[in-house]
C-alpha distance (Angstrom), angle and dihedral (degrees) to the residues before:
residue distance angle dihedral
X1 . . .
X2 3.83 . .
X3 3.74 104.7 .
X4 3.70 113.3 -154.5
X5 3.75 128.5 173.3
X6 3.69 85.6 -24.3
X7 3.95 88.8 -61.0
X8 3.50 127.9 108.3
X9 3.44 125.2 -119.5
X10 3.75 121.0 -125.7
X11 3.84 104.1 -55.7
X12 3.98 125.9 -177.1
X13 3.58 138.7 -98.4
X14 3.87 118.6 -94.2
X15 3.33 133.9 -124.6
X16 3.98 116.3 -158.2
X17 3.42 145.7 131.6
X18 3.35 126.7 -80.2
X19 3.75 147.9 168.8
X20 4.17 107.6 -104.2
X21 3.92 120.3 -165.8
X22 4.12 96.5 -156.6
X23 3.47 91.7 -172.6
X24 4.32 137.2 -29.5
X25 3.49 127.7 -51.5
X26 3.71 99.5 9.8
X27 3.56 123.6 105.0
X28 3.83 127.8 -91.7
X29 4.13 117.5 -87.9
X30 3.34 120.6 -143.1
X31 3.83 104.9 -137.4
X32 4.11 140.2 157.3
X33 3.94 108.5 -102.6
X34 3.32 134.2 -178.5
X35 3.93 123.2 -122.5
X36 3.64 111.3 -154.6
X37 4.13 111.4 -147.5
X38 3.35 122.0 -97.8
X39 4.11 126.5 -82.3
X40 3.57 127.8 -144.6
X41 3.64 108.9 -43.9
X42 3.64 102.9 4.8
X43 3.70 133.2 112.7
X44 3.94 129.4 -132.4
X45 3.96 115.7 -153.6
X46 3.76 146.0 -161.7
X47 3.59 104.4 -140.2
X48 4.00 109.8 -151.0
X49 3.48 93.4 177.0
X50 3.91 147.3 0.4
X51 3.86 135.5 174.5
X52 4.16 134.3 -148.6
X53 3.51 118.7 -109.3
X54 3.79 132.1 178.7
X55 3.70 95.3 -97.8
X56 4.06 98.5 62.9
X57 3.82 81.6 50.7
X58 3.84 97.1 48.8
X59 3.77 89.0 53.9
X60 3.96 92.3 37.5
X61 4.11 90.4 63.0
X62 4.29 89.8 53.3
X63 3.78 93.5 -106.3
X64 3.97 95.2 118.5
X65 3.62 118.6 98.7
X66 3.89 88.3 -150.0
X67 3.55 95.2 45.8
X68 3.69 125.7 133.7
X69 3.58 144.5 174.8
X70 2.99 144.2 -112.8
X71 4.07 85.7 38.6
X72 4.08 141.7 155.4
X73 3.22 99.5 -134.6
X74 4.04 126.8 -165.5
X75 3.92 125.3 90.9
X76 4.00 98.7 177.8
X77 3.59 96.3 95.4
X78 4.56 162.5 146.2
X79 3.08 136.5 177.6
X80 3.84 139.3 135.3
X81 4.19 119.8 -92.5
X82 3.77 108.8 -105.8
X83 3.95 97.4 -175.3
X84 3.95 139.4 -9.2
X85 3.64 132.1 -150.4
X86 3.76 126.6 -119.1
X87 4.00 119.3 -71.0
X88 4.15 85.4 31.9
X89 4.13 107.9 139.9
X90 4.21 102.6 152.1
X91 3.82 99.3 65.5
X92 3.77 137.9 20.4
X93 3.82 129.2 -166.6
X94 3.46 113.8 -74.3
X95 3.73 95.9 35.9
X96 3.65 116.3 123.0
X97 4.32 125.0 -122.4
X98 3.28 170.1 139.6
X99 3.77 125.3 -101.1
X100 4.05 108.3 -134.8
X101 3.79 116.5 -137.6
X102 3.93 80.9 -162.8
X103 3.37 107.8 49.0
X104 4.03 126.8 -151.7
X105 3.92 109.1 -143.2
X106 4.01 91.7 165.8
X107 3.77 92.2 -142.7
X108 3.68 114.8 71.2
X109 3.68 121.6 87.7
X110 3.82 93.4 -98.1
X111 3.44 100.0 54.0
X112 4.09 91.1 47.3
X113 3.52 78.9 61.3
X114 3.68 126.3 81.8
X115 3.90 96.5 -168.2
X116 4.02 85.0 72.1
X117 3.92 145.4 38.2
X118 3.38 103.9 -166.6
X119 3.87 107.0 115.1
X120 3.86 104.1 -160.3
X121 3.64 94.6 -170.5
X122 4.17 93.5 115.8
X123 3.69 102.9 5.9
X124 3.83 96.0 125.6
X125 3.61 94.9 45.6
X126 3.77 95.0 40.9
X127 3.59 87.1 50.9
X128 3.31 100.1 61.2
X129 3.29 97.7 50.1
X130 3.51 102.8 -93.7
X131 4.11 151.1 105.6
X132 3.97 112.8 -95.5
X133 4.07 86.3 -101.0
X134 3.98 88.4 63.6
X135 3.85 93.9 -111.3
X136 3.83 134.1 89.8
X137 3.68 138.3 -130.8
X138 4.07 96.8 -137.8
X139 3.61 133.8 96.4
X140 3.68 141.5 166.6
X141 3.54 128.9 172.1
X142 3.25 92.7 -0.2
X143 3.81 89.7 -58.4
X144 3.81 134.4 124.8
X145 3.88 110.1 -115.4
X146 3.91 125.6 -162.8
X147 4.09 131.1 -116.7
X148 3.44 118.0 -122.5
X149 3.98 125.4 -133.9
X150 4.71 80.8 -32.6
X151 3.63 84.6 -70.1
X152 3.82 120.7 80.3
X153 3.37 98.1 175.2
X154 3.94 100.3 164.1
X155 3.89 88.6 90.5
X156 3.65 130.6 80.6
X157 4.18 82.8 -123.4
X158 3.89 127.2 41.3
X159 3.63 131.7 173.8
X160 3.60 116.8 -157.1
X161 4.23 141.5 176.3
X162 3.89 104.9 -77.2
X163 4.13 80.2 -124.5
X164 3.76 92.1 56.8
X165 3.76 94.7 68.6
X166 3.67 140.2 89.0
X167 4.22 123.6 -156.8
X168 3.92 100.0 -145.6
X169 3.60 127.7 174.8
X170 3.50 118.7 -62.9
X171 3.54 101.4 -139.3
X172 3.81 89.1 63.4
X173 3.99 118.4 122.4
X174 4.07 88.5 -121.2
X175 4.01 78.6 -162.7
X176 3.35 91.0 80.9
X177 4.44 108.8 16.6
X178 3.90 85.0 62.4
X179 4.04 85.4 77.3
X180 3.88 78.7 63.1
X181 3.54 88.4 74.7
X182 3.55 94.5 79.7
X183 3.64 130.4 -35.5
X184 4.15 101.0 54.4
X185 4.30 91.2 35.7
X186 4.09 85.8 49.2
X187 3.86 100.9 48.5
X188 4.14 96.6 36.1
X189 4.11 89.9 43.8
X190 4.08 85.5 46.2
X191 3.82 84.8 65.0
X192 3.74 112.7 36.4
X193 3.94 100.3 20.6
X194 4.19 99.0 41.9
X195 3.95 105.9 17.7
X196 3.63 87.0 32.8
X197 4.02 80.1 -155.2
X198 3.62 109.2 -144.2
X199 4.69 127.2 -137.9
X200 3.45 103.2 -89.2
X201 3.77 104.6 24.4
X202 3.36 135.7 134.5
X203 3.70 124.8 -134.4
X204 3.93 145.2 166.4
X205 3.88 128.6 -134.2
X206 3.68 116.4 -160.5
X207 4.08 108.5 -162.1
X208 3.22 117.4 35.9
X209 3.66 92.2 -159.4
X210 4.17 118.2 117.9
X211 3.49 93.2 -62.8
X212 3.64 96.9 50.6
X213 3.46 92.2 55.0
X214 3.73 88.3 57.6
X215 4.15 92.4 53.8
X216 3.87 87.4 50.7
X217 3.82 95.8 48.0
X218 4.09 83.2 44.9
X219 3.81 87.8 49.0
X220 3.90 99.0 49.0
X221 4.02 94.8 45.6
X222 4.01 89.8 48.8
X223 3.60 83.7 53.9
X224 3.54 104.2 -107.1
X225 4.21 108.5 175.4
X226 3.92 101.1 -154.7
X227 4.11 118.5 29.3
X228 4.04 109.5 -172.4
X229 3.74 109.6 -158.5
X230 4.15 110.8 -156.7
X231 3.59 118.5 -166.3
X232 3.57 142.6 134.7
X233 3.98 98.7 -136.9
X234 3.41 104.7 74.6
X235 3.43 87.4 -167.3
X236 4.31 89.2 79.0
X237 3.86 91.3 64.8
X238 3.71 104.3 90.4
X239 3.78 87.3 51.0
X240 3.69 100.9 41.4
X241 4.09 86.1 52.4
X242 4.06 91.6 48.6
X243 3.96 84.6 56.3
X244 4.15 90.7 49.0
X245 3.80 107.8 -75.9
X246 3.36 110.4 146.0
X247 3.80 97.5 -167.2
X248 3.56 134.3 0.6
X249 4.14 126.6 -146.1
X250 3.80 135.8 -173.9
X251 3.64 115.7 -143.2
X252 4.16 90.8 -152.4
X253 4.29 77.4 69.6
X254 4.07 94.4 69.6
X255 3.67 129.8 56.1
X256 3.88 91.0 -152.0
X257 3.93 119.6 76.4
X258 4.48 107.6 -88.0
X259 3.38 87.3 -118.1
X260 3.50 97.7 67.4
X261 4.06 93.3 33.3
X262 4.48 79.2 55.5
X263 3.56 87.7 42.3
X264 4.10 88.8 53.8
X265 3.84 96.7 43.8
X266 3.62 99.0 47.8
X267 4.00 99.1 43.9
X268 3.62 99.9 -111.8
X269 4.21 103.3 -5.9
X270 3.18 134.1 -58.6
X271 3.98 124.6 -74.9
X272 3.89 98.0 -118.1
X273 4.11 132.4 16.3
X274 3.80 133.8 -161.7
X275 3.43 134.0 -153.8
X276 3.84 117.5 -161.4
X277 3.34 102.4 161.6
X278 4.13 116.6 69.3
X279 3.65 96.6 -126.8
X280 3.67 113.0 126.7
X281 3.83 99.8 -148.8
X282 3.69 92.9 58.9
X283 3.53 86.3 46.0
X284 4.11 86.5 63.2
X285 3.87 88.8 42.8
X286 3.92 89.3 53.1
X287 3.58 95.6 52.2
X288 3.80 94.3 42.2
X289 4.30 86.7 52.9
X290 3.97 84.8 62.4
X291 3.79 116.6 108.7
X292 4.12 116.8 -104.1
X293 3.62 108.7 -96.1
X294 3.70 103.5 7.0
X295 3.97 110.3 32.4
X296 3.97 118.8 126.7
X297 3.51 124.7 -167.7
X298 3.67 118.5 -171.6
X299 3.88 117.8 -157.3
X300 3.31 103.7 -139.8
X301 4.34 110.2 161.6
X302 3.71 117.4 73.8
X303 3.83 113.4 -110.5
X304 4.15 126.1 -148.2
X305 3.73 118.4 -78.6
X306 4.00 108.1 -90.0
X307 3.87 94.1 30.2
X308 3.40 119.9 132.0
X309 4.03 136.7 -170.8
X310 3.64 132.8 -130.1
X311 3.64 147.4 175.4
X312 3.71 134.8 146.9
X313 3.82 117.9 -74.3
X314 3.66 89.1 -130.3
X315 4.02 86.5 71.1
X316 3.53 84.9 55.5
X317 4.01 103.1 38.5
X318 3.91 82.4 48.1
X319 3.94 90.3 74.9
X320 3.92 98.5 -95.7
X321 4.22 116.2 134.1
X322 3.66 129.6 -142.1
X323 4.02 118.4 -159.4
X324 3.71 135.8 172.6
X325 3.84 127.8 -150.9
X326 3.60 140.0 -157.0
X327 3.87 126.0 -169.9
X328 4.05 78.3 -7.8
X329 3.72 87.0 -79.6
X330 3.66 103.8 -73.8
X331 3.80 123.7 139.8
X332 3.67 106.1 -115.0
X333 3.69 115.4 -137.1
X334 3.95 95.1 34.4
X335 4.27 92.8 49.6
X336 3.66 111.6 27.1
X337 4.01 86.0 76.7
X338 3.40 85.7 51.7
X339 3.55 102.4 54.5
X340 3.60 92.6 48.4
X341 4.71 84.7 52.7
X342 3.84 72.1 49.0
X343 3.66 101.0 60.8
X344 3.86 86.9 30.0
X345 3.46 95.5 65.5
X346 4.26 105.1 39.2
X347 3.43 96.2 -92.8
X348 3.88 106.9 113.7
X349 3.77 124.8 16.2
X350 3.77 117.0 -119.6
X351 4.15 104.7 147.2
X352 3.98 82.2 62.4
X353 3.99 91.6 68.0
X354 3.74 99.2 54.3
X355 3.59 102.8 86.0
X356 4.15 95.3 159.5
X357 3.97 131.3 27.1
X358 3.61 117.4 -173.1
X359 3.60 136.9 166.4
X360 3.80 115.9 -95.2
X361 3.36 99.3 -111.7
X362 4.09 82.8 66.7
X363 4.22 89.9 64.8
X364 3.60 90.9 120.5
X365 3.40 94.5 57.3
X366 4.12 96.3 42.9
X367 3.87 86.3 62.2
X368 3.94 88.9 55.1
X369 3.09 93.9 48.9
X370 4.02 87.9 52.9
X371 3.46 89.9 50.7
X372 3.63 104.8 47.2
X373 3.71 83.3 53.7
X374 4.04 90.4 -121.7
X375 4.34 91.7 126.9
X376 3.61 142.2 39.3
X377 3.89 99.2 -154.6
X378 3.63 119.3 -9.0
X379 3.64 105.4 -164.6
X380 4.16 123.9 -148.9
X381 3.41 119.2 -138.6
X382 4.48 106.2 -150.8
């Protein structure tokens, strides 16, 4: 590689393997694609390792608005940078990262403002599937294949927006920091960033899926007092109450709704809720567990397209708060790295999620295992 003023000269396209969705509800095909370098201001990456979350497979089974196909999916990722494109000044090849599904370009309106982290800089292009010039760098037989959420990280090869990556610390086990590309960052940021949970609260996570693990580790290390875990796998209690759960309930064991049983056991409702799953009812039943005139609940799972939420006004005229999140409200660039110093130093558990690594080749089987409800994050390793 011919290093010159930090840019890299023309390199080559890429062939590697990667994991195709041809079209919904079929399973990923392991094919030979070719990644194209990158353009001006874009970012070309050797992904080392990448997990399955809930969100590839939500767009996998056709229920995504945005979704298109042919598509790489995957946007829990590391690697190291293998080339940049021209005007390129925040990484260099050989630095080690994390692609950012929310990107951080610093200049729009939204990231000027710290009530918000949602960059807007590419969000049309990125959400349909393509680089902020309208074009993308994969192919496969002889085909044009989409990007996924600007990360793509289901291929040995990526190239991504030069504002949709994070420089972390190279000594990092990328392993286990790629789950910081979404599911860990989103459930921990959903409790100290949006709830801004408060020592000696009590709160109530609904899902105790990877996610929900996150909001109760957020919950204990803000202090939080009392940490209800509600799930209907009983089987996610031992590990919900090694991240901080203090107790665990099912609501198939009550004949009343759970937000009255939460409302009963905490003296009124608890002071903030989380909803991890995507399903709008328990959304409702979240909000409704909040205490009168100072509950939050923070929706925090992704529900179908064409849902919708409801509740009666009075919950809300009554002093109770409903929030959403996304990437658990932290700015991208400026707190990915520190997540990963985070988990570096003790502070908040990551090695605790991964509960399967397989080799890539394996996907398939990573995403029944997320279905069947057997793992928390299995993690590939390309």
């Amino acid at each position: 590689m011919n290093l010159r003023s930090g840019i890299l000269s023309k390199s080559s396209v890429i062939k590697c393997k990667a994991a195709v969705a041809w079209e919904a509800g079929k399973p990923l095909s392991l094919e030979e694609v070719e990644v194209a370098p990158p353009k001006a201001h874009e970012v070309r990456i050797k992904i080392v390792a990448t997990a399955v979350c809930h969100t590839d497979a939500y767009t996998l089974s056709g229920a995504d608005p945005e979704g298109c196909f042919p598509v790489i999916l995957g946007h829990e990722g590391a690697g190291i940078v293998e080339s940049v494109g021209e005007g390129v000044t925040k990484v260099k090849p050989g630095d080690t990262v994390i692609p950012l599904y929310v990107p951080q370009c610093g200049e729009c309106k939204f990231c000027k403002n710290p009530k918000t982290n949602l960059c807007q800089k590419i969000r049309i292009t990125q959400g349909k599937g393509v680089m902020p010039d309208g074009t993308s760098r994969f192919t496969c037989k002889g085909k044009q294949i989409y990007h996924f959420m600007g990360t793509s990280t289901f291929s040995e090869y990526t190239v991504v927006a030069d504002i949709s990556v994070a420089k972390i610390d190279a000594a990092a086990p990328l392993d286990k920091v790629c789950l910081l590309g979404c599911g860990i960052s989103t459930g921990y940021g959903a409790a100290v960033n949006t709830a801004k949970v408060e020592r000696g609260s009590t709160c109530a996570v609904f899902g105790l899926g990877g996610v929900g693990l996150a909001v109760i580790m957020g919950c204990k290390i803000a202090g939080a007092s009392r940490i209800i875990g509600i799930d209907l796998n009983k089987d996610k209690y031992a590990k919900a109450k090694e991240f901080g759960a203090t107790e665990c309930v099912s609501p198939q064991d009550f004949k009343k709704p759970i937000q009255e049983v939460l409302v009963e056991m905490t003296d009124g409702g608890v002071d903030y809720s989380f909803e991890c799953i995507g399903n709008v009812g328990v959304m409702r039943a979240a909000l409704e567990a909040c205490h009168k005139g100072w509950g939050v609940s923070v929706i925090v799972g992704v529900a179908a397209a064409g849902q919708e939420i409801s509740t009666r006004p009075f919950q809300l005229v009554t002093g109770r708060t409903w929030k959403g999140t996304a990437f658990g409200g932290w700015k991208s660039v400026d707190n990915v790295p520190k997540l990963v110093t985070e988990y570096m130093s003790k502070k908040i558990k990551v090695d605790e999620f991964v509960t399967h690594t397989l080799p890539f080749d394996k996907i398939n089987e990573a995403f029944e295992l997320m279905h069947t409800g057997k793992s928390i994050r299995t993690v590939l390793k390309l």
